[in-house]
C-alpha positions as CSV (number, residue, x, y, z in Angstrom):
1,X,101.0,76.9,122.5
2,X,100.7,74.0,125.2
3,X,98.8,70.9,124.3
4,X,96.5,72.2,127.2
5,X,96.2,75.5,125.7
6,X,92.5,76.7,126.0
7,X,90.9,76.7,122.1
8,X,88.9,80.1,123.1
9,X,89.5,83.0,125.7
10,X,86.6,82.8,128.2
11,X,85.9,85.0,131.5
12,X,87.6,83.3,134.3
13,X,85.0,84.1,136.8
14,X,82.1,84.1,134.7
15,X,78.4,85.8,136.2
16,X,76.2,83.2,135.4
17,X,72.5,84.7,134.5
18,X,69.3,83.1,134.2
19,X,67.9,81.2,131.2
20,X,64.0,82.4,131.6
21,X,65.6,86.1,131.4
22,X,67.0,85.4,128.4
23,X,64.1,83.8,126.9
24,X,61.9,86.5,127.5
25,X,64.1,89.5,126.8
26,X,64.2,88.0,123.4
27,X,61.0,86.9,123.2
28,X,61.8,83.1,122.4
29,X,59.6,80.4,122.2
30,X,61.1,77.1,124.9
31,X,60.4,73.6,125.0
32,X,61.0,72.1,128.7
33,X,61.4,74.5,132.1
34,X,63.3,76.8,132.0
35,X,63.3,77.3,135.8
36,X,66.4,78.0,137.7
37,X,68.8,77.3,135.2
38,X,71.5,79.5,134.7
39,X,73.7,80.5,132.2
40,X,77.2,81.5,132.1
41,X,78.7,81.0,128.4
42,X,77.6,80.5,125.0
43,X,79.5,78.1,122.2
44,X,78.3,76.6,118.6
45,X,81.2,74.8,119.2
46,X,80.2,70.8,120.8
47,X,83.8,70.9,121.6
48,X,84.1,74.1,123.6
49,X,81.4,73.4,125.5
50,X,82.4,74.4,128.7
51,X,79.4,73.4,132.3
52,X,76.8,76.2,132.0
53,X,77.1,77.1,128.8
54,X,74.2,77.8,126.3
55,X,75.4,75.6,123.4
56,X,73.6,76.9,120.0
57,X,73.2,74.5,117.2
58,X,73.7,76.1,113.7
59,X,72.5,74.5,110.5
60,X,76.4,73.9,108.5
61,X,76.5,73.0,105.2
62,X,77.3,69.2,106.1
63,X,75.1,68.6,109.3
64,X,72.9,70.5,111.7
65,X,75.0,71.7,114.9
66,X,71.7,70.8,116.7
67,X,72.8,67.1,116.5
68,X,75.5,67.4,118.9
69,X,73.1,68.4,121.7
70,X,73.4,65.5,123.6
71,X,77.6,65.8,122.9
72,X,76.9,69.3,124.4
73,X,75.2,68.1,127.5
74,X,77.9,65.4,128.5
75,X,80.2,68.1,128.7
76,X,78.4,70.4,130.7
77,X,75.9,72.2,128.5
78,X,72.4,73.1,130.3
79,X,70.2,74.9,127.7
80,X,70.2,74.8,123.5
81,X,69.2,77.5,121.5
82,X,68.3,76.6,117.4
83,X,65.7,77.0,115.2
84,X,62.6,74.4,114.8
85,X,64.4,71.7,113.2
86,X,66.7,72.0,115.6
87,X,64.8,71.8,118.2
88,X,63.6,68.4,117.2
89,X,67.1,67.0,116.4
90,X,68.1,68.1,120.4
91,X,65.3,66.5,122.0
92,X,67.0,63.7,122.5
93,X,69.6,65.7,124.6
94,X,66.6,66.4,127.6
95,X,67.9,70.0,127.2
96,X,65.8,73.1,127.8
97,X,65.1,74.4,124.0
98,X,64.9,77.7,122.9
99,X,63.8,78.4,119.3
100,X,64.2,80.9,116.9
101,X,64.5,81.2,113.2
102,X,68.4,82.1,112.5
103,X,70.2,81.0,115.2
104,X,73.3,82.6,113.7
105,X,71.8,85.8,113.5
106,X,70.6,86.1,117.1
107,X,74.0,84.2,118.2
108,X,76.5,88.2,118.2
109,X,73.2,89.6,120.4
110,X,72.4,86.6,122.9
111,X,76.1,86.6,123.6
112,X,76.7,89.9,124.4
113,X,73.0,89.0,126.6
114,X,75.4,86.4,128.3
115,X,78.9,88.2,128.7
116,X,77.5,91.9,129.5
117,X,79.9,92.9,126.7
118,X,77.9,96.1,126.2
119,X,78.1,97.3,129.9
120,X,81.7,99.7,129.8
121,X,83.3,98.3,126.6
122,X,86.8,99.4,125.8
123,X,87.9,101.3,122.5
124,X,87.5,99.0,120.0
125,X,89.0,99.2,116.7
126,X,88.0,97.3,113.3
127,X,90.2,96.9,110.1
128,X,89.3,95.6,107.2
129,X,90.3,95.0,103.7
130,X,91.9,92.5,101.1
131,X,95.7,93.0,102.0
132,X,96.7,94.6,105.2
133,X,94.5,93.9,107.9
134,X,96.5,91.8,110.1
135,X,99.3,94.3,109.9
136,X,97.1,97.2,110.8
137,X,96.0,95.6,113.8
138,X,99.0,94.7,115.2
139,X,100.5,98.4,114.4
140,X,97.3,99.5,116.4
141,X,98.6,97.4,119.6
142,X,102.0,98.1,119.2
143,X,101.1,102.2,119.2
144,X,98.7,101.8,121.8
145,X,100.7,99.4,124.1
146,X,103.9,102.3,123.5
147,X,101.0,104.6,125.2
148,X,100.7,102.6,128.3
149,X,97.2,101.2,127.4
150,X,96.4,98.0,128.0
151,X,95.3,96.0,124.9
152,X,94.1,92.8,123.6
153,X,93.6,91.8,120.0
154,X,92.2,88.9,117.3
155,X,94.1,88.6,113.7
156,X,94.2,86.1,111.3
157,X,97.7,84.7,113.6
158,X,96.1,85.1,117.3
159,X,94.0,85.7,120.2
160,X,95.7,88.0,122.9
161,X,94.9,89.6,126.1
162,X,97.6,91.0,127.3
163,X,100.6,88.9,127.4
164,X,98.1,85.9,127.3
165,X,97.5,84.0,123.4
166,X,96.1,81.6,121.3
167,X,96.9,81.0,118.1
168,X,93.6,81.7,115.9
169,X,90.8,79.5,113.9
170,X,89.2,81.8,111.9
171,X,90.5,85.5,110.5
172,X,87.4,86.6,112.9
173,X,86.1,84.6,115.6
174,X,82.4,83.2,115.7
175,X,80.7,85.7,117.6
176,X,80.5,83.5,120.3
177,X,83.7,83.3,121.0
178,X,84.0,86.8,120.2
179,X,81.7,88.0,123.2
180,X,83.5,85.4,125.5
181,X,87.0,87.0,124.8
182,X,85.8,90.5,125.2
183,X,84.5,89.1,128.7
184,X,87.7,87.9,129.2
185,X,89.4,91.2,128.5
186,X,87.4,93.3,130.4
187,X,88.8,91.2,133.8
188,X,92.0,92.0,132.7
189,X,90.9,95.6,132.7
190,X,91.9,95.6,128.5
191,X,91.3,99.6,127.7
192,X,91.5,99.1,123.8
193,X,91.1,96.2,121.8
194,X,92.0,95.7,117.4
195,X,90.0,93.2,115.7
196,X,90.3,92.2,112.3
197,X,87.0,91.9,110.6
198,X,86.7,89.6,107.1
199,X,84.1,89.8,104.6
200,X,82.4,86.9,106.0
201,X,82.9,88.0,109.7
202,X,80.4,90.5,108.5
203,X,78.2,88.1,106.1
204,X,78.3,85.6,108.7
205,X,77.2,87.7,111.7
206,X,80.6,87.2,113.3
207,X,80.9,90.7,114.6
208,X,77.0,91.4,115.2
209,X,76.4,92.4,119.4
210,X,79.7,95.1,118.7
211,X,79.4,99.1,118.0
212,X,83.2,99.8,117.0
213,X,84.4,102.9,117.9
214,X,86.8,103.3,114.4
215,X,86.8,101.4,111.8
216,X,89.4,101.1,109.3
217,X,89.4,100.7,105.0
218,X,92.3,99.4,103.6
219,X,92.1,98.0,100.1
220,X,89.8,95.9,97.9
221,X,91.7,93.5,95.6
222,X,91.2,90.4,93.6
223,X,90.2,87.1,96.8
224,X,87.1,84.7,98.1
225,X,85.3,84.9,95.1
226,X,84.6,81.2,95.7
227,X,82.5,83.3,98.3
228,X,81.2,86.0,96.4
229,X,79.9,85.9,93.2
230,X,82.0,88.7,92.2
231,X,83.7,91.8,93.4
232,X,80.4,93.8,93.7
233,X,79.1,91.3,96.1
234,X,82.7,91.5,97.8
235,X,82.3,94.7,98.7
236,X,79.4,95.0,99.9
237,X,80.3,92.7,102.3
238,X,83.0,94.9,103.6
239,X,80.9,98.2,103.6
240,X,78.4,97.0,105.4
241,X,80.7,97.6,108.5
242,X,80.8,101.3,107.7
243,X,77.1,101.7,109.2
244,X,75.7,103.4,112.2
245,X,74.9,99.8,113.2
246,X,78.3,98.5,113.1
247,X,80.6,101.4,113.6
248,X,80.6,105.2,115.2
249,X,83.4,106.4,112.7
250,X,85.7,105.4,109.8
251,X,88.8,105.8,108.1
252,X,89.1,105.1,104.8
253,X,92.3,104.6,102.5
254,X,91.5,105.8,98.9
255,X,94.8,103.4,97.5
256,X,92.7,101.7,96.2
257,X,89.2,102.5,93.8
258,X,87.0,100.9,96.4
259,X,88.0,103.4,98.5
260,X,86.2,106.3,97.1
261,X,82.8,103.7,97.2
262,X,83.1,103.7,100.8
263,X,83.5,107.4,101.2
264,X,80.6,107.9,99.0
265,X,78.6,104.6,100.5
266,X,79.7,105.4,104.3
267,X,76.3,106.5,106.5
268,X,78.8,107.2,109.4
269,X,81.4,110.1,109.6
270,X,84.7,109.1,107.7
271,X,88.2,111.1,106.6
272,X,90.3,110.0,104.3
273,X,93.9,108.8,103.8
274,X,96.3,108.3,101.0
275,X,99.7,107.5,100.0
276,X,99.2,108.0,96.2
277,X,100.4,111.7,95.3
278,X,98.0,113.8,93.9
279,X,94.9,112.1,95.6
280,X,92.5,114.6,97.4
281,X,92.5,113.1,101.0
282,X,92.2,114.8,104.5
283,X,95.6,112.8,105.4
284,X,98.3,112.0,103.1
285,X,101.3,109.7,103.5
286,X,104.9,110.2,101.9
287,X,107.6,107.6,102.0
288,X,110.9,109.2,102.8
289,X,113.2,105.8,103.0
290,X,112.4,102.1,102.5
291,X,115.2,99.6,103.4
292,X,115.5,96.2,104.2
293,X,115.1,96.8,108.3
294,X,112.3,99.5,108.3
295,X,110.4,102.1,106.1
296,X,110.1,105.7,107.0
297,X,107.6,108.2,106.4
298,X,105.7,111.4,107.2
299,X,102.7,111.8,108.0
300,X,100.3,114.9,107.4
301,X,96.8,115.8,107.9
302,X,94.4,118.5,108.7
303,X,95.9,122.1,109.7
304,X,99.5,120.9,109.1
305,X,99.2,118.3,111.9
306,X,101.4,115.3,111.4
307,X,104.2,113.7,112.2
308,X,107.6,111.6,110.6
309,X,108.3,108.2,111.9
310,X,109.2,104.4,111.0
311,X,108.0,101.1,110.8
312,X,110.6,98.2,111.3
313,X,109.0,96.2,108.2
314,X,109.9,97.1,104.4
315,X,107.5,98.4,102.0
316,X,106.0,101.7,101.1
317,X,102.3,99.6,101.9
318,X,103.8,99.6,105.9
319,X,104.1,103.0,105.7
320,X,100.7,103.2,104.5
321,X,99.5,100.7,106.6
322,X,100.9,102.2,109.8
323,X,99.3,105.5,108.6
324,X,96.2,104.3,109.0
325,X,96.8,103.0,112.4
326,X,98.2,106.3,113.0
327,X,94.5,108.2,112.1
328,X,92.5,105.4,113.6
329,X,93.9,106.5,116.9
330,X,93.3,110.2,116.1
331,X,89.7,109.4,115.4
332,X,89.0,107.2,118.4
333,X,90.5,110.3,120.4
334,X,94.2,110.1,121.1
335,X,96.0,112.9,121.1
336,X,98.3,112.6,117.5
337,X,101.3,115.1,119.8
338,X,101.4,112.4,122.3
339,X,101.5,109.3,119.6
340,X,104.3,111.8,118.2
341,X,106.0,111.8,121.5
342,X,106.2,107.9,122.0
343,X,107.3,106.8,118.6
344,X,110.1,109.7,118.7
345,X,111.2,108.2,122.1
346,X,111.0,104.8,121.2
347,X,112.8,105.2,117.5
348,X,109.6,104.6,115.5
349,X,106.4,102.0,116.0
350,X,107.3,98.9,118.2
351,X,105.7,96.3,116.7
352,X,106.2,92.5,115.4
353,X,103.9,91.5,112.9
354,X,104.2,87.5,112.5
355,X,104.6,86.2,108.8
356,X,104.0,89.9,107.4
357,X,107.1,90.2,105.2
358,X,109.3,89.2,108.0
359,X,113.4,88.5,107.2
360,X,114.6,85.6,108.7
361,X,117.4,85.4,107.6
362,X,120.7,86.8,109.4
363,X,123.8,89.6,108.5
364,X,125.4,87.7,105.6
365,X,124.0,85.7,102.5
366,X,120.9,86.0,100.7
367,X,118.2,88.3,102.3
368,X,114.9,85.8,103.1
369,X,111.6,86.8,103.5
370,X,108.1,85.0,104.3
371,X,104.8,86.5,103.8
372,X,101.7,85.7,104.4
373,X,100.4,87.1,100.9
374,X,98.4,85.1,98.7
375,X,96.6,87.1,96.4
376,X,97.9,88.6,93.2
377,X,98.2,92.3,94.6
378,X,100.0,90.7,97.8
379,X,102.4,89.0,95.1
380,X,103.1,92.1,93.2
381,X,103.4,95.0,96.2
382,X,105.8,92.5,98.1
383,X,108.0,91.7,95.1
384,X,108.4,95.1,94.4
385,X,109.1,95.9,98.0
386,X,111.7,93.4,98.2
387,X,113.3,94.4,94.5
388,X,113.6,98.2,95.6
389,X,116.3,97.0,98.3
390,X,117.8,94.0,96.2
391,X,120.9,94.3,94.5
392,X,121.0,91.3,93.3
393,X,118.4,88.2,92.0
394,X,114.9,88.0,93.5
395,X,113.3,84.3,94.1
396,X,109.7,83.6,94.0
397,X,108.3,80.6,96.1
398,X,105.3,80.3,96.8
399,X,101.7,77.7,95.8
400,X,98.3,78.5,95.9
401,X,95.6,77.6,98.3
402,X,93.7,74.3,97.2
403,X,89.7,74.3,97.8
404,X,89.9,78.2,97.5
405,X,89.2,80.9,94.8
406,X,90.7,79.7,91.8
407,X,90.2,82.8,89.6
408,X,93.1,84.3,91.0
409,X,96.2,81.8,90.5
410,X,96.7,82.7,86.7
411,X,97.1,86.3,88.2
412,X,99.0,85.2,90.9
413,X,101.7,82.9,88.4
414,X,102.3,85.8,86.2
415,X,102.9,88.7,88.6
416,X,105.2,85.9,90.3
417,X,107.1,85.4,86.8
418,X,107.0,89.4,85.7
419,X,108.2,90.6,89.4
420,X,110.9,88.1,90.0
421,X,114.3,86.4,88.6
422,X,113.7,82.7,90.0
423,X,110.3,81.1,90.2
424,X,109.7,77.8,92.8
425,X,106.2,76.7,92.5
426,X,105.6,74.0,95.4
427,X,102.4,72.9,97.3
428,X,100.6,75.6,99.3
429,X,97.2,74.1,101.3
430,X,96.6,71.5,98.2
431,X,93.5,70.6,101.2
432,X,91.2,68.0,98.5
433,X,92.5,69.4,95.5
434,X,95.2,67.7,92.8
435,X,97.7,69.7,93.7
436,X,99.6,68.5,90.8
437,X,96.7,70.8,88.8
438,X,96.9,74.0,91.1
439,X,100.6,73.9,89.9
440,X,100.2,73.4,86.5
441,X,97.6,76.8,86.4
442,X,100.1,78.4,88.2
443,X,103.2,77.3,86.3
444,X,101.3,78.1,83.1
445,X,100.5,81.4,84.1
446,X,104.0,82.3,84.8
447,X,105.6,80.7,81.7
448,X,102.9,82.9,79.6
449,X,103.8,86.0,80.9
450,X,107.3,85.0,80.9
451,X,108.7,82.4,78.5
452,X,112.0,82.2,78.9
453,X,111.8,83.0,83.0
454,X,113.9,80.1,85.1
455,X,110.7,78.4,87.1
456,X,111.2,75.2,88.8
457,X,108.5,72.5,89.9
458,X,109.3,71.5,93.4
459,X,106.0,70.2,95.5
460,X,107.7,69.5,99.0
461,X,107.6,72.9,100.4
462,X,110.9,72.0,102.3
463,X,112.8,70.8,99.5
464,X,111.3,74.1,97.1
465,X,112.9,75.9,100.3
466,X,116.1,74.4,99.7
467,X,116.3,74.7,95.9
468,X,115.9,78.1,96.1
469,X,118.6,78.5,99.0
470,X,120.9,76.9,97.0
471,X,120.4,78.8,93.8
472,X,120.9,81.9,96.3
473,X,124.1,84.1,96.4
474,X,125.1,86.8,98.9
475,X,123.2,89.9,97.5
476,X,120.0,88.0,96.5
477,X,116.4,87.7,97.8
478,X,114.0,85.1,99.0
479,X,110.2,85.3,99.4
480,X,108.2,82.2,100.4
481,X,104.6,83.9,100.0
482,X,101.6,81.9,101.5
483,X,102.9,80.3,104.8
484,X,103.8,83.5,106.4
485,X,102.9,82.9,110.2
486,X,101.3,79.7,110.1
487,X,102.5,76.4,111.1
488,X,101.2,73.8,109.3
489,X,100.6,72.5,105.8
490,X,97.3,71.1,104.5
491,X,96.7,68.0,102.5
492,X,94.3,66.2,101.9
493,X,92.1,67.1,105.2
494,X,95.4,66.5,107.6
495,X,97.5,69.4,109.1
496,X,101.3,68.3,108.7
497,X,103.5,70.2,111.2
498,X,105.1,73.1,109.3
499,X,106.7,76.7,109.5
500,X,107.8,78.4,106.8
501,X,110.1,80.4,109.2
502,X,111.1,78.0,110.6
503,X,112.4,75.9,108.2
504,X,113.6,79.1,105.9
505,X,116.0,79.5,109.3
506,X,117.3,76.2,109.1
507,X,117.7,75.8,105.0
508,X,119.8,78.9,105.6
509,X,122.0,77.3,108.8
510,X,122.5,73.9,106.7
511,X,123.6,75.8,103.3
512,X,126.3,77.6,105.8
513,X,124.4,81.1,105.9
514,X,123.9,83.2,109.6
């Protein structure tokens, strides 16, 4: 990305429509005239205010958005929607005010007012889950872009349209910015679109304004409950999207226990999909080779109807992950003979998923791998992916996240310690924490669960890099989990330059490796 790259997707040739129309289609009380001003975006964002947009001020945990009226104005603003003490904060601005009690909650809804997102949608697909999502959305594109359909997409890595991208802010955009990149989409005549939807995508009206067509269960596991105050509450924030409100259809993985709550939760049509043997489900999955380059498997559903194909990433979750994908499609209304067709004459699924378990590292010398996992059942399904294809030793490097749930790193230490030979705990995202103390936990952890396993303390992410190249023989693997496609590395409120893939490439070069 440029230093001029655009921080959101807008419409380039937006239809502006009038303020007074908005105010009394949603029946909002205003402060000053509202005559003949028009609108043509919508941001919470003072810094992506763009002229003519609608800039809504949000009450944030530090400071009201409302505040940054006047900001909002100088850079082209002409109206502010916020609730009443809002209102009084953006007088100054000599805004237009519209009022109403959750700003946040009418934000998915006035934006889809604004961008006409509702008028001709394309397909659009919704996956969510602990582990997986990003994956499943990008297996989505790749299938669909191997039909000839034009697609765009939002992960927790990027914003694309097409061949156009920005790297992402959030796992799910605001739903500002949300609306405006559908907008955008729908000039470049974007047929289907994948969308990766987070617990608090859905808690935080992120997603509200959207009907998806399919959505998509993966897993529930052990994360954010810095968020939630426990797994209950978790879940509920991911099956909320399986309502009539929020989605038309669903498929749901039963791989994991939560998966039979959804089916039973679910008030919209689901099937079911498993890759556990001897699970009940309308569509199973069966691995039939996992190796270091790709996973095959076969596919089978209702009336004998499947398929057997490959996905270029290793793990028997891939498999199930693309599997999913596969019956997404099938739901939305693809035709599961012609997906069959494609993948045959393309060799399997053509997709690149950044920083999902992705080897870096060349023909000769140790096999390396970074991964974007960073829960405990990220930890332990990768290891044990990358130890099925190992002949040899199996490092471990990885931190946890600082100013995040810290229930999990005791977990996340001792599957490390139990699923690998070589252990390098370094500095992951230490943000305001001591990162000194999110190591220790997680050095603890591992040394509990296994005393006498070889663990090294290396802070610098760079150097723990090197450490563990240098330990590394021809034969042996390397997982960096945490990183996976991002390229920086948090401390202390500043984000250092950083890629873990990168850097794993060069480690590898300087020790002498491809």
């Amino acid at each position: 990305m440029s230093a001029q790259a655009p921080r959101s997707l807008r419409p380039e040739h937006p239809i502006a429509r009038s303020l007074s129309g908005l105010a009394s289609d949603f029946e909002l009380e205003s402060l000053g005239s509202l005559d003949n001003i028009e609108v043509s975006g919508v941001t919470i964002s003072s810094e992506d205010v763009q002229p003519g947009d609608l800039y809504v001020g949000v009450k944030g945990r530090f400071a009201h958005g409302a505040r940054f009226a006047t900001a909002a104005r100088d850079s082209g603003a002409v109206a502010v929607l916020t609730d009443c003490e809002g209102a009084e904060l953006a007088a100054e601005s000599g805004l237009p005010v519209l009022i109403t009690d959750d700003p946040r909650a009418a934000l998915g809804d006035v934006a889809a007012w604004v961008y006409r997102t509702t008028e001709h949608p394309p397909v659009l697909f919704a996956v969510t889950g602990t582990n997986g999502k990003t994956s499943v959305v990008y297996l989505l594109d790749g299938i669909l872009r191997q039909l000839g359909v034009v697609t765009g997409l939002t992960s927790t890595a990027e914003r694309r349209i097409g061949d156009v991208s920005i790297p992402s802010r959030l796992t799910t955009p605001e739903a500002s910015e949300m609306h405006g990149m559908l907008a955008r989409m729908r000039e470049a005549e974007v047929r289907a679109v994948s969308i990766e939807v987070s617990a608090q995508a859905l808690s935080r009206h992120r997603v509200d304004g959207l009907v998806f067509d399919v959505a998509g269960f993966i897993n529930l596991s052990h994360d954010h409950l810095d968020d939630y105050a426990d797994m209950e509450e978790y879940f509920r924030a991911k099956a909320a999207l399986f309502d009539p409100d929020r989605a038309r259809r669903g498929v749901v993985s039963l791989d994991s226990e939560w998966g039979v709550r959804v089916v039973e939760e679910s008030r919209i049509p689901v099937v079911t999909i498993s890759s556990t043997p001897g699970v009940d489900a309308d569509w199973t999955v069966r691995v039939l080779a996992e190796e270091a380059d790709y996973t095959e498997f076969e596919l089978r559903g209702p009336d004998g109807r499947g398929l057997v194909t490959r996905v270029p990433v290793l793990g028997w979750f891939m498999a199930a992950n693309s599997a999913l994908a596969i019956v997404m499609l099938v739901e939305s209304g693809y035709d599961l003979g012609a997906i069959e067709h494609v993948l045959e004459r393309d060799g399997g699924i053509d997709a690149f998923i950044p920083g999902r378990a992705e080897r870096v590292s060349g023909a000769t010398g140790p096999a390396f791998y970074v991964d974007y996992g960073h829960t405990p059942d990220a930890f332990e399904q990768t290891l044990l992916a990358v130890r099925k294809i190992t002949t040899g030793r199996v490092f471990m490097v990885f931190g946890a996240d600082g100013d995040r749930d810290t229930t999990k790193r005791a977990d996340m230490g001792r599957i490390a310690a139990v699923n690998s030979d070589v252990v390098v705990v370094t500095d992951y995202h230490p943000r305001y924490e001591d990162p000194a103390e999110i190591r220790r936990t997680l050095i603890e952890a591992a040394t509990a669960a296994v005393p006498d396993r070889e663990i090294y303390e290396i802070p610098d992410p760079r150097t723990a890099v090197r450490k563990a190249v240098s330990l590394a023989r021809e034969g042996d693997a390397i997982l960096v989990a945490g990183p996976g496609h991002e390229d920086y590395h948090e401390v202390a409120g500043v984000k250092i330059p950083y890629s873990a893939r990168n850097d794993a490439r060069e480690a590898l070069r300087e020790a002498g490796w491809e």
